[in-house]
PDB file of N, CA, C and O in Angstrom:
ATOM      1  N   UNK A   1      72.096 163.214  88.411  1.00  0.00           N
ATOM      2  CA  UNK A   1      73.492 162.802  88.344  1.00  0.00           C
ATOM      3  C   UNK A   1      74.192 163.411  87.131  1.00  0.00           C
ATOM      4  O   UNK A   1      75.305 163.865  87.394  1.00  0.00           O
ATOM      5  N   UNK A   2      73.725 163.543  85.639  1.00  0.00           N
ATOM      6  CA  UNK A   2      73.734 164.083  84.738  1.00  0.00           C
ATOM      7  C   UNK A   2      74.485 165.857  84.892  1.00  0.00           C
ATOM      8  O   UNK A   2      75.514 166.467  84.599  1.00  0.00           O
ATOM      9  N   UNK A   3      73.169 166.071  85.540  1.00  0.00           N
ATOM     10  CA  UNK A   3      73.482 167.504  85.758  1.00  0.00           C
ATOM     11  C   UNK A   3      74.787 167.491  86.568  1.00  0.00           C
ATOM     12  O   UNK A   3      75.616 168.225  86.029  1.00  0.00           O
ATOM     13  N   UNK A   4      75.195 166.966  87.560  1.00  0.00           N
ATOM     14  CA  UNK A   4      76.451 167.287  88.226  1.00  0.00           C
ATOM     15  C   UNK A   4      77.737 166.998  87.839  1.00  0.00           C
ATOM     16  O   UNK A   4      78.823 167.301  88.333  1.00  0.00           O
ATOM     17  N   UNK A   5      77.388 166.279  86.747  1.00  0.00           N
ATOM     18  CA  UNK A   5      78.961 165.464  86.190  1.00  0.00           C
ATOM     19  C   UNK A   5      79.006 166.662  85.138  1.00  0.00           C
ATOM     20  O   UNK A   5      80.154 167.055  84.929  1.00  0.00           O
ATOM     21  N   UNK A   6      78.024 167.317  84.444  1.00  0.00           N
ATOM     22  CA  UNK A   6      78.175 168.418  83.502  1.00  0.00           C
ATOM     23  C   UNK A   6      78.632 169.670  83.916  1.00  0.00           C
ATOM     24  O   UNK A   6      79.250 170.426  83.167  1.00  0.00           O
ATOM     25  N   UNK A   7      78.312 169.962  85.265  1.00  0.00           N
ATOM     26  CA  UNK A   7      78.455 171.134  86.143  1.00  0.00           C
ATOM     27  C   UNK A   7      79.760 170.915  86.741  1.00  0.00           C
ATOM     28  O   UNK A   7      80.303 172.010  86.890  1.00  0.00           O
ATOM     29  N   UNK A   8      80.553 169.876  87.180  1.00  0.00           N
ATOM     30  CA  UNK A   8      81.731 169.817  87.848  1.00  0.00           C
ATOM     31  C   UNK A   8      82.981 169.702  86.387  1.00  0.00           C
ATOM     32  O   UNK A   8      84.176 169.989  86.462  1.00  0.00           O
ATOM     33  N   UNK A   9      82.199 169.178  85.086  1.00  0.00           N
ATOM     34  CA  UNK A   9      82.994 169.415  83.798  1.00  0.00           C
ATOM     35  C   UNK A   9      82.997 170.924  83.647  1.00  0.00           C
ATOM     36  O   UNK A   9      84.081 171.502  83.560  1.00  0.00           O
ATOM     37  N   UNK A  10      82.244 171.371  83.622  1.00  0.00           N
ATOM     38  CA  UNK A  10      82.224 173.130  83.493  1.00  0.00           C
ATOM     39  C   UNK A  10      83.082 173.543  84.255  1.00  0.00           C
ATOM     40  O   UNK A  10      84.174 173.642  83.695  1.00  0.00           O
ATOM     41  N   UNK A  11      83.075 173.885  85.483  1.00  0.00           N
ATOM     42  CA  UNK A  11      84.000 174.167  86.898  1.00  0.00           C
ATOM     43  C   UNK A  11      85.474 173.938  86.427  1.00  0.00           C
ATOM     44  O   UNK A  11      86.516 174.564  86.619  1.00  0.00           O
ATOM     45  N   UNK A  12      85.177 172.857  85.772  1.00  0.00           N
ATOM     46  CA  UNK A  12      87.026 172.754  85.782  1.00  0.00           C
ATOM     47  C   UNK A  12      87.470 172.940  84.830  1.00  0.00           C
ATOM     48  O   UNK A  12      88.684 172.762  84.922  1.00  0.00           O
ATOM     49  N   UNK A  13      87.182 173.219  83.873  1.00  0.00           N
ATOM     50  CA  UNK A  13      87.375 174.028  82.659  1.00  0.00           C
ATOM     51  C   UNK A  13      87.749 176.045  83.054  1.00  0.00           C
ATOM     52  O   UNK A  13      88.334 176.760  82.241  1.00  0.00           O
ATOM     53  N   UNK A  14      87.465 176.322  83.813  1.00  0.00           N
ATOM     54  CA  UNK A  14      87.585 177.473  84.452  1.00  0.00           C
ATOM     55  C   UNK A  14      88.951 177.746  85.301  1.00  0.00           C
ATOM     56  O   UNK A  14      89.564 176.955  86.018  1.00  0.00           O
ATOM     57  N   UNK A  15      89.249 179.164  84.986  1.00  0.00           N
ATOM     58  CA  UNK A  15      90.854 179.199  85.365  1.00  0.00           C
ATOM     59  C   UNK A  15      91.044 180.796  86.155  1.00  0.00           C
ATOM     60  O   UNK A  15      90.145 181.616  85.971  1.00  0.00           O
ATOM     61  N   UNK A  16      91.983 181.093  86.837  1.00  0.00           N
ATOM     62  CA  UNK A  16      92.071 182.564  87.428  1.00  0.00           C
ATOM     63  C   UNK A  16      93.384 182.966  86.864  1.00  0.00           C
ATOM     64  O   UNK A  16      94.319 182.170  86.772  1.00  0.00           O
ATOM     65  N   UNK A  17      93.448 184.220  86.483  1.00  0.00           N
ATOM     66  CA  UNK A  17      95.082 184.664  86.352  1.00  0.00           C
ATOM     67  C   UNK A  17      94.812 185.953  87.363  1.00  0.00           C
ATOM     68  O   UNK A  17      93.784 186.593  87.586  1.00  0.00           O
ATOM     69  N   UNK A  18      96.373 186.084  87.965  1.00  0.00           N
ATOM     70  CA  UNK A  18      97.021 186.259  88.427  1.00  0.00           C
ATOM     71  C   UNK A  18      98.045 187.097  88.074  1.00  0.00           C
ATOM     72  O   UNK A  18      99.046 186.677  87.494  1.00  0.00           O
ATOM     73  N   UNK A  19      97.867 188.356  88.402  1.00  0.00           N
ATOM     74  CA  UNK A  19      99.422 189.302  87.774  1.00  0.00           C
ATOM     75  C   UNK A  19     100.108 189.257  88.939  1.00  0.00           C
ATOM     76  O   UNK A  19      99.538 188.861  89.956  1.00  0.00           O
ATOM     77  N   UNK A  20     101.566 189.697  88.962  1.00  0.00           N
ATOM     78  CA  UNK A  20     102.301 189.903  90.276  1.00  0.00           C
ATOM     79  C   UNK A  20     103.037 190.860  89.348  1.00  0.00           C
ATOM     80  O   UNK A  20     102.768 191.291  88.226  1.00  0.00           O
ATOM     81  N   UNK A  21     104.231 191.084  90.328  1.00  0.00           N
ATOM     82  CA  UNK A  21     105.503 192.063  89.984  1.00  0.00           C
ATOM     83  C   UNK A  21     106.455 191.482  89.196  1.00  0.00           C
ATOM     84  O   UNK A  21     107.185 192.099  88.420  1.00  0.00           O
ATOM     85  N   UNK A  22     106.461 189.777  89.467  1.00  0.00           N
ATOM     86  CA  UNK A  22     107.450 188.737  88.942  1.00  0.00           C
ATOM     87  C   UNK A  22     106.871 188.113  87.487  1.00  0.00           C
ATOM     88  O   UNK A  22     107.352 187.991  86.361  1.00  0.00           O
ATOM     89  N   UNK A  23     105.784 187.835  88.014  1.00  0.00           N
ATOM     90  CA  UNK A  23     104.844 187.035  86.374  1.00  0.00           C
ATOM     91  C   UNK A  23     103.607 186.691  86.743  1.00  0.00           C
ATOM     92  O   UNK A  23     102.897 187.227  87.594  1.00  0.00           O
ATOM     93  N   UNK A  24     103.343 185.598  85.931  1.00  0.00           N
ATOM     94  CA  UNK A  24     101.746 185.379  85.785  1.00  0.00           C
ATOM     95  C   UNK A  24     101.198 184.086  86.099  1.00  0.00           C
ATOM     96  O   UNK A  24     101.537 183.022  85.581  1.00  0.00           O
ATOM     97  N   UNK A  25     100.239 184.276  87.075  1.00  0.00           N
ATOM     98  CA  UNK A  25      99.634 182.886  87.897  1.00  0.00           C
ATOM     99  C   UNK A  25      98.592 182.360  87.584  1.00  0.00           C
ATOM    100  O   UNK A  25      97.528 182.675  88.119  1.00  0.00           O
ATOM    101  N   UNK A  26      98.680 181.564  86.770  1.00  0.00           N
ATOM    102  CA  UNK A  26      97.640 180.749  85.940  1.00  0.00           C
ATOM    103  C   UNK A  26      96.813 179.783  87.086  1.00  0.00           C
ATOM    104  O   UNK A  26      97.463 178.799  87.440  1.00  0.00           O
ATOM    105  N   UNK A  27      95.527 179.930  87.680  1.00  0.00           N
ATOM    106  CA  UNK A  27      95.055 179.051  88.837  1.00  0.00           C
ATOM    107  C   UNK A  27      93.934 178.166  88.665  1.00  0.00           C
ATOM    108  O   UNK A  27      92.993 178.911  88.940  1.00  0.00           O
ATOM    109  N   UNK A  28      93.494 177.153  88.410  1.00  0.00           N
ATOM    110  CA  UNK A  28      92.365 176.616  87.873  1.00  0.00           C
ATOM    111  C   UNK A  28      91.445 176.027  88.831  1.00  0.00           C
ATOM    112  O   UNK A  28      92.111 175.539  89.743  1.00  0.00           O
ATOM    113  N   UNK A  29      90.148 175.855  89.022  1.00  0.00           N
ATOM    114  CA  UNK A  29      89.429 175.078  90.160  1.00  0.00           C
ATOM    115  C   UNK A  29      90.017 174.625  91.020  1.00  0.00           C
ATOM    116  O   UNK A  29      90.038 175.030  92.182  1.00  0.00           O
ATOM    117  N   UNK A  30      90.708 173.512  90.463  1.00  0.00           N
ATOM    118  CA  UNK A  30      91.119 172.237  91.235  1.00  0.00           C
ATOM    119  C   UNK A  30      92.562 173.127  91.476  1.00  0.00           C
ATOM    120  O   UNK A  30      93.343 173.516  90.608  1.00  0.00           O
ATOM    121  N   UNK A  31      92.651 173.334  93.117  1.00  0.00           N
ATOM    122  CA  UNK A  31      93.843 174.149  94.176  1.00  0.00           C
ATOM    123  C   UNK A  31      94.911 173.907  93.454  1.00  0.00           C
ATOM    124  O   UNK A  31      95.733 174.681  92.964  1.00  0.00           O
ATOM    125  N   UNK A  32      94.810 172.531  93.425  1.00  0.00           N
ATOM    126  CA  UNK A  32      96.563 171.790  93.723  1.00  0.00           C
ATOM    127  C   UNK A  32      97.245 172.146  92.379  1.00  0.00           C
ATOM    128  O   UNK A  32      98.469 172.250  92.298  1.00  0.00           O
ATOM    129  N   UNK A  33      96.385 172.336  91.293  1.00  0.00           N
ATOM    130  CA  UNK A  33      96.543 172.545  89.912  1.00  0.00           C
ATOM    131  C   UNK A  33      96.756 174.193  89.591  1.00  0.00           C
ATOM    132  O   UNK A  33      95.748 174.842  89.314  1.00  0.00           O
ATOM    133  N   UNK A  34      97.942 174.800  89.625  1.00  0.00           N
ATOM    134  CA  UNK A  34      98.689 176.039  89.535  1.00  0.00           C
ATOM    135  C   UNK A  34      99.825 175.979  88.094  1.00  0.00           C
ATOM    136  O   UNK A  34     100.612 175.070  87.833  1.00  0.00           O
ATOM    137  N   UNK A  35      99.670 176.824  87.578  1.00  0.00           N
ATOM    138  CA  UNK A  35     101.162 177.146  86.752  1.00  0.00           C
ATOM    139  C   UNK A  35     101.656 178.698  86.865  1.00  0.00           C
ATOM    140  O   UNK A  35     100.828 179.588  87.060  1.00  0.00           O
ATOM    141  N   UNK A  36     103.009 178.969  86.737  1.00  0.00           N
ATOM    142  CA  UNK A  36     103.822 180.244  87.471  1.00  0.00           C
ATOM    143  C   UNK A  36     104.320 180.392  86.045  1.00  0.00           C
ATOM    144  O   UNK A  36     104.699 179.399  85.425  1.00  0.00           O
ATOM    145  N   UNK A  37     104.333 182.001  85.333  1.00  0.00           N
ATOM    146  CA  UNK A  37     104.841 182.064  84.317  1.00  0.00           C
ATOM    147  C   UNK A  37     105.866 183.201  84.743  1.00  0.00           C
ATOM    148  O   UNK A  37     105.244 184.150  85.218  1.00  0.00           O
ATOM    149  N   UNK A  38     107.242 183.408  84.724  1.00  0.00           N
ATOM    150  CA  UNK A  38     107.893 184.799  84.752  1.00  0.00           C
ATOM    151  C   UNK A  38     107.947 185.492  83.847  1.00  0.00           C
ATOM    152  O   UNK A  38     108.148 184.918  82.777  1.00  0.00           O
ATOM    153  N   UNK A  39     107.824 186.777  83.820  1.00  0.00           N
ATOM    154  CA  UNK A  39     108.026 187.563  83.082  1.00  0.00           C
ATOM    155  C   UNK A  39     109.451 187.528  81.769  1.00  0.00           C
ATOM    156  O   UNK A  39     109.234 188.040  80.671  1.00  0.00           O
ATOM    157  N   UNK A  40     110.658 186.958  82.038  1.00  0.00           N
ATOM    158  CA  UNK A  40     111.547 186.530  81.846  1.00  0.00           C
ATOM    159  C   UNK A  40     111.322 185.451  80.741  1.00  0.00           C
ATOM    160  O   UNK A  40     112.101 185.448  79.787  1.00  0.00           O
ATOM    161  N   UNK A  41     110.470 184.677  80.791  1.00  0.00           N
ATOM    162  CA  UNK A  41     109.922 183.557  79.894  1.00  0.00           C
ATOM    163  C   UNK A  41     108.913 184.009  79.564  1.00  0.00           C
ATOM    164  O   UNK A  41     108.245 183.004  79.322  1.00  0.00           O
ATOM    165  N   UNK A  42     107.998 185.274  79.280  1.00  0.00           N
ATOM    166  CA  UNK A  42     107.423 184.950  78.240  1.00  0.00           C
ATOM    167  C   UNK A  42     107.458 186.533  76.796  1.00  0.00           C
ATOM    168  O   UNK A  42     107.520 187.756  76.919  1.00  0.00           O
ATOM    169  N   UNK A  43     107.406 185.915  75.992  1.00  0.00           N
ATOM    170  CA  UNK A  43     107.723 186.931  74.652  1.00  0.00           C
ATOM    171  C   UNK A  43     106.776 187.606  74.408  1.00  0.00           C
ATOM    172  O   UNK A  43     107.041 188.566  73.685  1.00  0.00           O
ATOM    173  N   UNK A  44     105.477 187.484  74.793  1.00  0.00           N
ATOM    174  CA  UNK A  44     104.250 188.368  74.693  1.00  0.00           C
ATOM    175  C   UNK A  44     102.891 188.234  75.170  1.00  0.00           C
ATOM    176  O   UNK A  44     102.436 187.093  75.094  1.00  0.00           O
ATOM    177  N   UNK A  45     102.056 189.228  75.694  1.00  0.00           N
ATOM    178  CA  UNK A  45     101.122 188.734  76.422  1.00  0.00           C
ATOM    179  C   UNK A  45     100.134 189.598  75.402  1.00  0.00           C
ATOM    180  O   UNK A  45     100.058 190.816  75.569  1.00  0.00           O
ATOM    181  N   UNK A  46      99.297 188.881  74.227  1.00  0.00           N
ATOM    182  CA  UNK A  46      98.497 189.504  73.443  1.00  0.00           C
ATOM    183  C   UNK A  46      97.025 189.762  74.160  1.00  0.00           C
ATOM    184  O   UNK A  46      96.351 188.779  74.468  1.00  0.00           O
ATOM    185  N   UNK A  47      96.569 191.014  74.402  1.00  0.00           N
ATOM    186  CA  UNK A  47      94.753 190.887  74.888  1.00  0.00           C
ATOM    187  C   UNK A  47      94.209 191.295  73.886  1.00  0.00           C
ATOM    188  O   UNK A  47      94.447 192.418  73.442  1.00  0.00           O
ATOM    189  N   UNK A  48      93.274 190.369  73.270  1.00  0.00           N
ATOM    190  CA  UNK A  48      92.287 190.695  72.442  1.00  0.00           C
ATOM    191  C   UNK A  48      90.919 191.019  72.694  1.00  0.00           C
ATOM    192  O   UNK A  48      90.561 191.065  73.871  1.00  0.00           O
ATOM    193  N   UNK A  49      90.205 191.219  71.908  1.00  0.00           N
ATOM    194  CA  UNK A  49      88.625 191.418  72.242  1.00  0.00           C
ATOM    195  C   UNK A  49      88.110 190.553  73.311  1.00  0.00           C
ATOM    196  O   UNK A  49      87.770 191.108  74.356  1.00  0.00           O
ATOM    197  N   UNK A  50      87.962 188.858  73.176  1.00  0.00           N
ATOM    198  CA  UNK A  50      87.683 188.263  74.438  1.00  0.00           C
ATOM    199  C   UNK A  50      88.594 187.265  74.419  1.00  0.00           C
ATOM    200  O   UNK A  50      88.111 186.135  74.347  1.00  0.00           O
ATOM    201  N   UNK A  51      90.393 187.399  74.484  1.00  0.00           N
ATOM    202  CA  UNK A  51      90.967 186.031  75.451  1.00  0.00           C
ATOM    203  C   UNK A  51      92.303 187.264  75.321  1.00  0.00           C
ATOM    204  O   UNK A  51      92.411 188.437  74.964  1.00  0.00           O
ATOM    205  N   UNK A  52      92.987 186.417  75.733  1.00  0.00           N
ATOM    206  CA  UNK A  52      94.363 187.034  76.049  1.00  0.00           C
ATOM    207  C   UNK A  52      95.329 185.735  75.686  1.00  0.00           C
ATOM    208  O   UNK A  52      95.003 184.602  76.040  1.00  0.00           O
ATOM    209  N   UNK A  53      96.366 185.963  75.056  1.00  0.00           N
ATOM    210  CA  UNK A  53      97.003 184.953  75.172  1.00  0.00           C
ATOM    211  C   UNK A  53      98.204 184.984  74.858  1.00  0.00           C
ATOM    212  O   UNK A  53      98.732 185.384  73.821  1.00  0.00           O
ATOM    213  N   UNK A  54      98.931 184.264  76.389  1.00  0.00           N
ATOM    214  CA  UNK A  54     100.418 184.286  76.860  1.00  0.00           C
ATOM    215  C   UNK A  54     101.344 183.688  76.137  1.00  0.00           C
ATOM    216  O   UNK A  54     101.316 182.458  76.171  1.00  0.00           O
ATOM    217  N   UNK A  55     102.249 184.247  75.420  1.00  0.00           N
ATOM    218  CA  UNK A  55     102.972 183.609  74.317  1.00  0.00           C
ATOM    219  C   UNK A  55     104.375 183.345  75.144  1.00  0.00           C
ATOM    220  O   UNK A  55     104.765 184.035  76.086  1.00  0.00           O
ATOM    221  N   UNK A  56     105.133 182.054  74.520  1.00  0.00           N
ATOM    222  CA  UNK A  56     106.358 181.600  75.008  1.00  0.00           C
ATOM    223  C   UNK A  56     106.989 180.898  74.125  1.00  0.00           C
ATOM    224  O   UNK A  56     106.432 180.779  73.034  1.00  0.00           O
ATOM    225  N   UNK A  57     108.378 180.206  74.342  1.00  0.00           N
ATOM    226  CA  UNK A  57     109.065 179.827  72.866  1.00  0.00           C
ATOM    227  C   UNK A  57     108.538 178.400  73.181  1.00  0.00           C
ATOM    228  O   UNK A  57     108.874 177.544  72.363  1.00  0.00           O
ATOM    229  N   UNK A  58     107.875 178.051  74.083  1.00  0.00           N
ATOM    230  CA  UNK A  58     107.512 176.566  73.584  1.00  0.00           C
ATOM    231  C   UNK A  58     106.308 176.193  73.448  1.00  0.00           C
ATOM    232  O   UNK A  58     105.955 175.277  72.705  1.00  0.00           O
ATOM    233  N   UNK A  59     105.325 177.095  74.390  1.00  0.00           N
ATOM    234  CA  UNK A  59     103.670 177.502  73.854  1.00  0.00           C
ATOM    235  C   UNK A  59     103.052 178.270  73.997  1.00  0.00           C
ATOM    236  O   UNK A  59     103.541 179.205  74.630  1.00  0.00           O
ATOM    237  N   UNK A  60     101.864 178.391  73.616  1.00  0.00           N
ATOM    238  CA  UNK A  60     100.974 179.620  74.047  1.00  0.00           C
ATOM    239  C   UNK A  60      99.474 179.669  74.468  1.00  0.00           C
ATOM    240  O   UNK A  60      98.537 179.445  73.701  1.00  0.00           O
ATOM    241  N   UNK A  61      99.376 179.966  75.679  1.00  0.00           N
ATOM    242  CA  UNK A  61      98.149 179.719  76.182  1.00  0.00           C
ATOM    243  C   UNK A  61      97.109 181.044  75.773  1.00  0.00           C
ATOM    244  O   UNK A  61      97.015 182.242  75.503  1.00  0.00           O
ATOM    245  N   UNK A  62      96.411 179.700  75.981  1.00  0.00           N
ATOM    246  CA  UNK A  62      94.857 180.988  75.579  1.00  0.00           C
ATOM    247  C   UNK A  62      93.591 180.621  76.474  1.00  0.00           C
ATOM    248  O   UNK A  62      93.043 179.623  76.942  1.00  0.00           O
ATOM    249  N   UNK A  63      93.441 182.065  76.440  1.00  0.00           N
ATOM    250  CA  UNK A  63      92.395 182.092  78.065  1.00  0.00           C
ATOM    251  C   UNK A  63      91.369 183.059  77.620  1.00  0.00           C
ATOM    252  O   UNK A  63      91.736 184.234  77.626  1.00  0.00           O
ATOM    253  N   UNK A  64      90.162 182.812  77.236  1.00  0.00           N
ATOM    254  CA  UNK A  64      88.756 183.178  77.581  1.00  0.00           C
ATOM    255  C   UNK A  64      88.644 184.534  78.134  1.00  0.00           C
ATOM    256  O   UNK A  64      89.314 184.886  79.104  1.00  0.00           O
ATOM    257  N   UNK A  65      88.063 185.066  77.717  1.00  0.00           N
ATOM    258  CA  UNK A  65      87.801 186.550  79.006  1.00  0.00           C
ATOM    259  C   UNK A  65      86.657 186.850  78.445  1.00  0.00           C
ATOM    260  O   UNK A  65      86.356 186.518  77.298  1.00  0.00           O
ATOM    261  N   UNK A  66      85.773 187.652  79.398  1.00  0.00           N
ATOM    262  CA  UNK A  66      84.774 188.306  79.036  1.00  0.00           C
ATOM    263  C   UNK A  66      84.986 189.582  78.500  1.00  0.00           C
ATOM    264  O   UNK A  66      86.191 189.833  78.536  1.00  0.00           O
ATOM    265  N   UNK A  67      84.303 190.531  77.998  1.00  0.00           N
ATOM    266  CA  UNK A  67      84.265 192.032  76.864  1.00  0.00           C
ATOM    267  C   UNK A  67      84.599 192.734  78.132  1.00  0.00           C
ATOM    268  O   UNK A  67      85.416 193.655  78.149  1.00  0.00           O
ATOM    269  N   UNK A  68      83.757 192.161  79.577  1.00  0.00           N
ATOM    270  CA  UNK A  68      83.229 193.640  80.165  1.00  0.00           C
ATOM    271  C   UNK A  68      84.581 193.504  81.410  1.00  0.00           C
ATOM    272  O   UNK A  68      84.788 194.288  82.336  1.00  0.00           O
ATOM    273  N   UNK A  69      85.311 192.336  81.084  1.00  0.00           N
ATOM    274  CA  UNK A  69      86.611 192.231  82.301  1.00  0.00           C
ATOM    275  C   UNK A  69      87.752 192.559  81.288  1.00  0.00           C
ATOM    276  O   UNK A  69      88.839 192.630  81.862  1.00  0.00           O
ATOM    277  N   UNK A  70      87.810 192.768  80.012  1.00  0.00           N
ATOM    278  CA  UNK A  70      89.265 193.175  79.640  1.00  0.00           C
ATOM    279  C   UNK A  70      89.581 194.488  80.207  1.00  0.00           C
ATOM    280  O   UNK A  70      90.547 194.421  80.967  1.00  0.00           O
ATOM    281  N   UNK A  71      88.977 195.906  80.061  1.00  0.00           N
ATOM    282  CA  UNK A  71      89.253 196.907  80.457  1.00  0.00           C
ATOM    283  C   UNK A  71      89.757 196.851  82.084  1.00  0.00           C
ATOM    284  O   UNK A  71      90.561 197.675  82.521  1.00  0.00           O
ATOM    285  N   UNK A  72      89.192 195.796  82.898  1.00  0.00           N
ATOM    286  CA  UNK A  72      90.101 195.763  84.279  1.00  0.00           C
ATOM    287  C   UNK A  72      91.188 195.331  84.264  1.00  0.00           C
ATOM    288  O   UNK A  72      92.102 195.739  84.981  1.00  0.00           O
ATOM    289  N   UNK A  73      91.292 194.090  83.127  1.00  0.00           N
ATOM    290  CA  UNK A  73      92.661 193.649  82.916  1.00  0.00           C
ATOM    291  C   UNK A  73      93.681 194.373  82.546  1.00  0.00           C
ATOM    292  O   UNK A  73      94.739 194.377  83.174  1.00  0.00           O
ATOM    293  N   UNK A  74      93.471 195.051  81.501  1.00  0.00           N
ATOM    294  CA  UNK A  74      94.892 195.936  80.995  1.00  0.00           C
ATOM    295  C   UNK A  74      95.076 197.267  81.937  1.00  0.00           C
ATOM    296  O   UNK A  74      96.123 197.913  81.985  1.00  0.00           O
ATOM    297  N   UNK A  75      93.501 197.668  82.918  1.00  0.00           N
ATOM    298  CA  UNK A  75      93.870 198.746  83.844  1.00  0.00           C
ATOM    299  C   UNK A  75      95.333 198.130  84.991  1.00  0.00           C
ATOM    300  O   UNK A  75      96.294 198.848  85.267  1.00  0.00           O
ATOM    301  N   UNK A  76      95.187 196.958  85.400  1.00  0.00           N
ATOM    302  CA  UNK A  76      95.730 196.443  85.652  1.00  0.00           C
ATOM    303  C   UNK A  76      97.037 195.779  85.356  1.00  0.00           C
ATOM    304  O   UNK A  76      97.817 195.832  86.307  1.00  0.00           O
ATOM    305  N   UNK A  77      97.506 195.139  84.240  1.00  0.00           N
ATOM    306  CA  UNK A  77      98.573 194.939  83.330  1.00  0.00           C
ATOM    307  C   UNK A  77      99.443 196.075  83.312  1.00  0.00           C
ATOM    308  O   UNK A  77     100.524 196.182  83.891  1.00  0.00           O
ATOM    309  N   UNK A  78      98.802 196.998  82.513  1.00  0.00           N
ATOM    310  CA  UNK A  78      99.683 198.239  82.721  1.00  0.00           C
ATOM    311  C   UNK A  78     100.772 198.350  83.512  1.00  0.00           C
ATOM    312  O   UNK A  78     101.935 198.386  83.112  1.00  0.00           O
ATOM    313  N   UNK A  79     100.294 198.422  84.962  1.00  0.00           N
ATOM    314  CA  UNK A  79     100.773 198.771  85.918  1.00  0.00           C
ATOM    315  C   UNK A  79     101.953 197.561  86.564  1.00  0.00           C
ATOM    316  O   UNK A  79     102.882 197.805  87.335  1.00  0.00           O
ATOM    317  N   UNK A  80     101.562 196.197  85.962  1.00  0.00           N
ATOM    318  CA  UNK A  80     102.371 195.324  87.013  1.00  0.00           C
ATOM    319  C   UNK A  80     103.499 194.455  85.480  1.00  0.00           C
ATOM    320  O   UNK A  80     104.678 194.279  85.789  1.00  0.00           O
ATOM    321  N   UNK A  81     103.125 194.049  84.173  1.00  0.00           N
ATOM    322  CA  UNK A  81     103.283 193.386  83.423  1.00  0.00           C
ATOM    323  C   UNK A  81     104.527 195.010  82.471  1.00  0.00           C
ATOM    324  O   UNK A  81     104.140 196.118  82.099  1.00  0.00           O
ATOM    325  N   UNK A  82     105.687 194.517  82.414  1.00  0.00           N
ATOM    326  CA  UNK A  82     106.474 195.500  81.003  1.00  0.00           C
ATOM    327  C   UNK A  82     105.748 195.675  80.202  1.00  0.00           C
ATOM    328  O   UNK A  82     104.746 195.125  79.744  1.00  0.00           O
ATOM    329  N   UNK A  83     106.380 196.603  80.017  1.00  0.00           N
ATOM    330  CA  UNK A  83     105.290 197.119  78.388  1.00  0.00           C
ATOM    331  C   UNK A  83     105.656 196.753  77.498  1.00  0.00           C
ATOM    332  O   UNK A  83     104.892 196.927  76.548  1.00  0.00           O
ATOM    333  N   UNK A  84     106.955 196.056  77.195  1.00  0.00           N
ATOM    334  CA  UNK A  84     107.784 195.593  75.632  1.00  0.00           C
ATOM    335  C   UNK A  84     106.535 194.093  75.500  1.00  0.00           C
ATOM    336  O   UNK A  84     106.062 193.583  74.484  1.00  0.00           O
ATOM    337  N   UNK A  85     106.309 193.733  77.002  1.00  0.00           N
ATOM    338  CA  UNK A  85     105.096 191.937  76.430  1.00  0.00           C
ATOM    339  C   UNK A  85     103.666 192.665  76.359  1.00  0.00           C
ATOM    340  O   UNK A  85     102.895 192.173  75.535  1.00  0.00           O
ATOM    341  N   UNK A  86     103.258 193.620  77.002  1.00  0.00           N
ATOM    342  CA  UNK A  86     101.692 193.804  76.132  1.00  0.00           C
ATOM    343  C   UNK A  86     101.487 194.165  75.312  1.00  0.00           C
ATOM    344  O   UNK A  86     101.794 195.340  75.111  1.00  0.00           O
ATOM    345  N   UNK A  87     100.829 193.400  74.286  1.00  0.00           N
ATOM    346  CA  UNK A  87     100.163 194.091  73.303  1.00  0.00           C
ATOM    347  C   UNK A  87      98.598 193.767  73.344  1.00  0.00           C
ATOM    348  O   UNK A  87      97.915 192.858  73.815  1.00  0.00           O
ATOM    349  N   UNK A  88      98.283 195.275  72.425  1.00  0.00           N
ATOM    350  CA  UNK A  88      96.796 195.529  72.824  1.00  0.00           C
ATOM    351  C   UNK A  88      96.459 195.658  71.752  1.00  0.00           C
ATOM    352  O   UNK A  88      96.933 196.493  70.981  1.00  0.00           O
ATOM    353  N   UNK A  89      95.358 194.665  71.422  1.00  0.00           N
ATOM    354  CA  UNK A  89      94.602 194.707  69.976  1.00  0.00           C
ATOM    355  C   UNK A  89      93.404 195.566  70.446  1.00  0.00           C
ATOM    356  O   UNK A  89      92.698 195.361  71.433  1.00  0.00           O
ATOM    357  N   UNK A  90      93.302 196.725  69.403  1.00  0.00           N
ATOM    358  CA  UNK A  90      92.594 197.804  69.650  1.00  0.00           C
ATOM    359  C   UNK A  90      90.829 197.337  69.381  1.00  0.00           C
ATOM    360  O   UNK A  90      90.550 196.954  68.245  1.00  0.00           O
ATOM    361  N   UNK A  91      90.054 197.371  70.106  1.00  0.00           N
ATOM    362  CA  UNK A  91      88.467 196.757  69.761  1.00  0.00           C
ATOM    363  C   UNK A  91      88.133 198.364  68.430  1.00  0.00           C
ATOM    364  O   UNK A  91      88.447 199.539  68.238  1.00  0.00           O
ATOM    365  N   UNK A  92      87.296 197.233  67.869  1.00  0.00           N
ATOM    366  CA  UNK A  92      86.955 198.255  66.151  1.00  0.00           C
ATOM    367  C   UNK A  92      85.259 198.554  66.712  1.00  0.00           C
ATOM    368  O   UNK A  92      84.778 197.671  67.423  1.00  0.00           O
ATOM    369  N   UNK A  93      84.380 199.789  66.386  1.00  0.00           N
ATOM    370  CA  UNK A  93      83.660 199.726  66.933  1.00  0.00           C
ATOM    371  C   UNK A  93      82.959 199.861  65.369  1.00  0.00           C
ATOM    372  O   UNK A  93      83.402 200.237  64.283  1.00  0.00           O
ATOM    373  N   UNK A  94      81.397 199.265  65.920  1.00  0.00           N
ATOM    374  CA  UNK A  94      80.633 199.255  64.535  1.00  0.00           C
ATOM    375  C   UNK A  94      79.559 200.199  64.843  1.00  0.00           C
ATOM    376  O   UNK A  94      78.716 200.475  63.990  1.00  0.00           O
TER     377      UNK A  94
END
């Protein structure tokens, strides 16, 4: 029982984004639970080494990413997100 109440806490802690042409679709486990960001509302979309995070004048979310999914992300961003909201913190190599 343990294990499943820890495993369905995990699960929902977990989230999908979403680029479009318009903005950004924040989607989490649980369906019914969606947020829609437009491009229009937000002032910057920072990707760092591992999170990204969507800046706005009233907050700013921050989202987790893995090392080996940023490079799909900004292949991606690029193309659908303005370029005046990405910014790209450059990875430093050792």
């Amino acid at each position: 029982f343990l294990f499943v109440c820890l495993y369905l806490v995990y699960r929902s802690r977990q989230k999908k984004l979403l680029l479009t042409k318009t903005g950004v679709e924040l989607t989490y486990v649980r369906f019914w639970k969606r947020e829609f960001f437009a491009y229009d509302e937000i002032q910057a979309i920072q990707v760092l080494e591992n999170s990204i995070h969507i800046i706005q004048q009233e907050q700013t979310r921050e989202l987790k990413i893995k090392p080996q999914t940023r490079e799909a992300f900004l292949e991606h961003a690029q193309m659908l997100v303005p370029a005046e909201l990405l910014q790209e913190e450059k990875q430093t190599e050792s």
